[in-house]
C-alpha positions, 0 to 999 in steps of 0.5 A, a space after each residue: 161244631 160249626 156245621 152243627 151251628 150251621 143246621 141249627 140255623 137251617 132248622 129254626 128258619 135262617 139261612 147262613 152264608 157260611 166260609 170255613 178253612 177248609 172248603 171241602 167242609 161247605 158242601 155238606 152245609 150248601 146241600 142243606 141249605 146255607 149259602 156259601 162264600 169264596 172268603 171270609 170277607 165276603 161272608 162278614 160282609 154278608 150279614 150285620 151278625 157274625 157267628 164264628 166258631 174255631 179251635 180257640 182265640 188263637 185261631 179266631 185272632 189269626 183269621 180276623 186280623 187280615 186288613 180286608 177282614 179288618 174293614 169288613 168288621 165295622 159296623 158289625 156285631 160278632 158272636 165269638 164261641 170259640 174256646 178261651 181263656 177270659 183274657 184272650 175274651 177281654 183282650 178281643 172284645 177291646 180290639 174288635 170295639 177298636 175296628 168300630 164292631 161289637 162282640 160277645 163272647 161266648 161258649 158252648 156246653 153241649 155236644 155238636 149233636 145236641 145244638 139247636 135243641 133245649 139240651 143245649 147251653 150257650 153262655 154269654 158275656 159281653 155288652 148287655 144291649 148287644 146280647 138283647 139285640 142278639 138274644 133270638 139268634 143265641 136262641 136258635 142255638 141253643 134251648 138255654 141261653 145264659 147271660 152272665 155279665 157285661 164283663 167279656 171275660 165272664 162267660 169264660 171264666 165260667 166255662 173254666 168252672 165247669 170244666 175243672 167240674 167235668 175234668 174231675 168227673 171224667 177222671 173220676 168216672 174212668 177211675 171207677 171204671 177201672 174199679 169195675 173192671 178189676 172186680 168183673 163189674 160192666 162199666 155200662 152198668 156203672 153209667 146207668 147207676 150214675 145217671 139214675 142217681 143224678 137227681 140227687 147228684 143235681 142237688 148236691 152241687 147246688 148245695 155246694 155252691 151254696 155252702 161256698 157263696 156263703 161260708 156256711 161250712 158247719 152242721 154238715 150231712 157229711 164232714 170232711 172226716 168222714 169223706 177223708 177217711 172213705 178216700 183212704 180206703 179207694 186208696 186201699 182198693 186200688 192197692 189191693 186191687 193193682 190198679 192206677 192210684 192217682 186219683 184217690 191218692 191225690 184226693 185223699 191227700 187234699 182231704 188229709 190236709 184239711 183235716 190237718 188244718 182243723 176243718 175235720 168236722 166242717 162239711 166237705 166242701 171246705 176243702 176249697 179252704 186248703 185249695 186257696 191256700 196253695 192258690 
């Protein structure tokens, strides 16, 4: 991800001084333009913007907290999208404001082949005035660049929110590909119906955020009966077919307890109800 950082502001006009752990890494990035720095201290003292982009906080804390890299940080303003918890992000942004720098935290929804362009989506949180100052190299990024709060730990907290979405898809999808290989289906095939019905797909997540931000549970298109009684029968598929069964036993069973709890009729998305519960 951070050599595709690294091109992305190649291609918009900007030329990075780049460092990396691993210097074998800076080559391919120097032959394309960026200009390369012997240490991490000579790359911040570089530029007044530091993007950085590793593994997680862990690896972000461990690289800053040198006492050179420490000195070289004041003054400047850091643009932290490595992965974390909004802890590790609130916990940052208090020590980096205690070495006189700014930061934003922020984090990546996009694929590394995808950054640069209008397919990409950089959240953002953290000071507001730093964001504004900051917003056009965001942009070379990223073609949707989202600010969600001056609170610093926001921008992961949402990262987090949509990856319970997308871990749940992906499992989701692998489990219908098992279906698929079960009954001699193409699994490629189950890709290009799931992308052609995205629009609707589109519309019922909004909805659902909707429907949660609001309470408004009642007079649903579908009831968590209705969908509780077709999960029990992927549960049955899967048995008759021999197939791994986690999946639709684990989500049936969440449906099965709201029903329980009385949201039978209430629309789907009130099992966040039972969900709040064993919070």
């Amino acid at each position: 991800m951070g050599a595709a950082l690294t091109r992305a502001f190649i291609t918009k006009g900007y030329r990075p001084t780049v460092w990396n752990r691993d210097s074998t890494k800076v080559k391919a990035l120097t032959d394309v333009g960026a200009s390369a720095a012997p240490t991490l201290t000579a790359a911040i003292e570089s530029s007044e913007v530091i993007v950085l982009c590793v593994s997680d906080y862990k690896a972000t804390r461990a690289i800053l907290e040198t006492e050179d890299v420490v000195k070289a940080l004041h003054g400047r303003k850091l643009i932290q999208l490595s992965t974390g918890t909004p802890k590790e992000a609130r916990d940052l942004d208090l020590w980096v404001q205690q070495q006189g720098a700014t930061c934003l935290n922020g984090d990546i929804m996009a694929w590394p082949r995808q950054m640069g362009t209008d397919a990409a989506t950089i959240s953002v949180s953290g000071d507001a005035d730093v964001y504004h100052q900051q917003k056009n190299i965001l942009q070379a990024l990223a073609g949707n660049v989202v600010y969600v709060s001056n609170e610093p730990g926001a921008s992961a907290a949402l990262f987090h929110a949509v990856l319970a979405y997308l871990a749940g898809s992906w499992i989701g999808f692998c489990h219908g590909a098992l279906v698929c290989e079960k009954e001699g289906l193409r699994v490629d095939e189950l890709g290009v119906l799931l992308e052609q019905i995205s629009p609707v797909l589109s519309v019922e997540l909004r909805h659902m955020g909707e429907v949660i931000q609001h309470g408004r549970f009642d007079n649903p298109e579908s009831t968590i009966k209705t969908t509780g009684d077709d999960l029990q029968l992927l549960v049955q598929q899967a048995n008759e077919a021999g197939i791994n069964s986690e999946l639709p036993k684990f989500a049936a069973d969440l449906f099965k307890r709201a029903m329980k709890a009385g949201y039978d009729q209430e629309e789907h998305a009130a099992v966040i109800k039972v969900l709040r519960k064993t919070a």
